[in-house]
PLY file of the C-alpha trace (Angstrom):
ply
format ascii 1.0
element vertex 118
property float x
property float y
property float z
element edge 117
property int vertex1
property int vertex2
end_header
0.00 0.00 0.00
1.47 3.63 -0.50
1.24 6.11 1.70
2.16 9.54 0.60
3.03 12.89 3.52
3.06 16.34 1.84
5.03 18.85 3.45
5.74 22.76 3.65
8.39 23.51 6.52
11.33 21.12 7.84
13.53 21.36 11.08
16.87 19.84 10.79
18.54 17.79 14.14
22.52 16.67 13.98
23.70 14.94 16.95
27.40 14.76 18.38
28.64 10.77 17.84
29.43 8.47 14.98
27.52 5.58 15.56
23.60 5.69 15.54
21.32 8.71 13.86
23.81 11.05 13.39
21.23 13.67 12.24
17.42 14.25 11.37
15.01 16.26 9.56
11.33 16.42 10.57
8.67 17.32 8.57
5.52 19.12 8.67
2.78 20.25 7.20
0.73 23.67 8.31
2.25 23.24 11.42
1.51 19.29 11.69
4.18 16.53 12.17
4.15 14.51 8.60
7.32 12.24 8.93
11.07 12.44 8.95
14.45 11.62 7.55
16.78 10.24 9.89
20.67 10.31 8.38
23.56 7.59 9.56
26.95 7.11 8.86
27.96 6.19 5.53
28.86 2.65 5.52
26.06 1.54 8.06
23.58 -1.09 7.96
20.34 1.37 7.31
16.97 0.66 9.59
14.21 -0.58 6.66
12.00 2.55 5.82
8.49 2.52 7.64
5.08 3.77 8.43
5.08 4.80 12.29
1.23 4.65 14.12
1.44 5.72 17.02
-2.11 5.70 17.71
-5.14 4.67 15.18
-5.52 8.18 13.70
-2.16 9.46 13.37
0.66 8.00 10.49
3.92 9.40 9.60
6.81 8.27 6.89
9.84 8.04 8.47
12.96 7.38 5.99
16.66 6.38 6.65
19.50 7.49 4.33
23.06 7.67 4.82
25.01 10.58 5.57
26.60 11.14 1.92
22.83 11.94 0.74
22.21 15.14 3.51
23.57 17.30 1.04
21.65 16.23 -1.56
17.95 16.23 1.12
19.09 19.75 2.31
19.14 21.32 -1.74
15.97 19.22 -2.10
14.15 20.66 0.66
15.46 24.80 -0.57
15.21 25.01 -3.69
11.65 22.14 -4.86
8.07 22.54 -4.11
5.81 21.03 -3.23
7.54 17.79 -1.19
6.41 15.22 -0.06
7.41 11.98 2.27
6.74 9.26 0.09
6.16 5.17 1.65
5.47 1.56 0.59
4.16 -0.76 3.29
1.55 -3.03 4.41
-0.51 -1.04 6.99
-1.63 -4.41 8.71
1.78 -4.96 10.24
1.50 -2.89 13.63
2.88 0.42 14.93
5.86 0.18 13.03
5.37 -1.08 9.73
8.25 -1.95 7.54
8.50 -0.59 3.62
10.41 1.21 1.09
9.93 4.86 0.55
11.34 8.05 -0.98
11.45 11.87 -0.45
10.12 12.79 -4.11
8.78 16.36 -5.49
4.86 16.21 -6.56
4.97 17.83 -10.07
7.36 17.52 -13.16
9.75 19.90 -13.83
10.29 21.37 -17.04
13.87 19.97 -18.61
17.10 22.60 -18.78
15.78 25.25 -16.60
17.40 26.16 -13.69
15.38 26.74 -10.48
14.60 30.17 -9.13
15.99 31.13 -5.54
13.70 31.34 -2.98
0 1
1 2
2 3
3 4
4 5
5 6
6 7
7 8
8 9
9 10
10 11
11 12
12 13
13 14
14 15
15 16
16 17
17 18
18 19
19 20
20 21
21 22
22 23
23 24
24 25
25 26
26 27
27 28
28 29
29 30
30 31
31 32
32 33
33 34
34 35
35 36
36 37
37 38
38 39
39 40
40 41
41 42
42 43
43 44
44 45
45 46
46 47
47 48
48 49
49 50
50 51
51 52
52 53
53 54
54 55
55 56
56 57
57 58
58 59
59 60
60 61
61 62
62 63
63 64
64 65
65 66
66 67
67 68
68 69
69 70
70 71
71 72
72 73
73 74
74 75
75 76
76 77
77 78
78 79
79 80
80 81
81 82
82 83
83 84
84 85
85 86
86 87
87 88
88 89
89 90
90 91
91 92
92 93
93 94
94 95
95 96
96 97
97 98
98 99
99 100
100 101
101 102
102 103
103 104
104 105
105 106
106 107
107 108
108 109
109 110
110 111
111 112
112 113
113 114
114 115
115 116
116 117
């Protein structure tokens, strides 16, 4: 099943260590939590991508990428819109349900033209 999380404003978290989340971007939309993008070290063994209930009404997107792709999320997030969190999983699971997802922009862009600062 897919599961798709628009979003309009970001927060960014990077924490001291090396091993674990090293940092994390969360996501909302009008002012409402819609998911996140938690960042390891390059090199580590990544968490599977999932759907996070944590109560019947409420479901967020919550993606894991390594560290060499912040750049990459960070130029995403300033310069694209609209955004969204982007998830496949079987809802049936339980609180935590394990898929594959994507942060992913939610119309085409027109080919060769460079993108307007904000």
């Amino acid at each position: 099943m897919t599961t798709a999380r628009p979003f309009d404003s970001y927060s960014i978290r990077i924490f001291g260590g090396s091993e674990g989340r090293v940092a994390m971007i969360l996501c909302y939309q009008g002012g409402s939590f819609a998911g996140r993008i938690d960042f390891y070290p390059d090199g580590a063994a990544l968490p599977d991508d999932y759907l996070w209930h944590p109560n019947p009404s409420q479901e967020y997107v919550v993606l894991h990428m390594p560290m060499s792709r912040f750049d990459a999320v960070i130029t995403t997030l300033r310069y694209e819109k609209p955004l969204q969190l982007y998830s496949y999983a079987n809802r049936e699971i339980g609180a935590s349900t394990p898929g594959d997802g994507y942060l992913t922009t939610t119309t085409k862009e027109p080919v060769g033209e460079e993108e307007s600062s904000p």
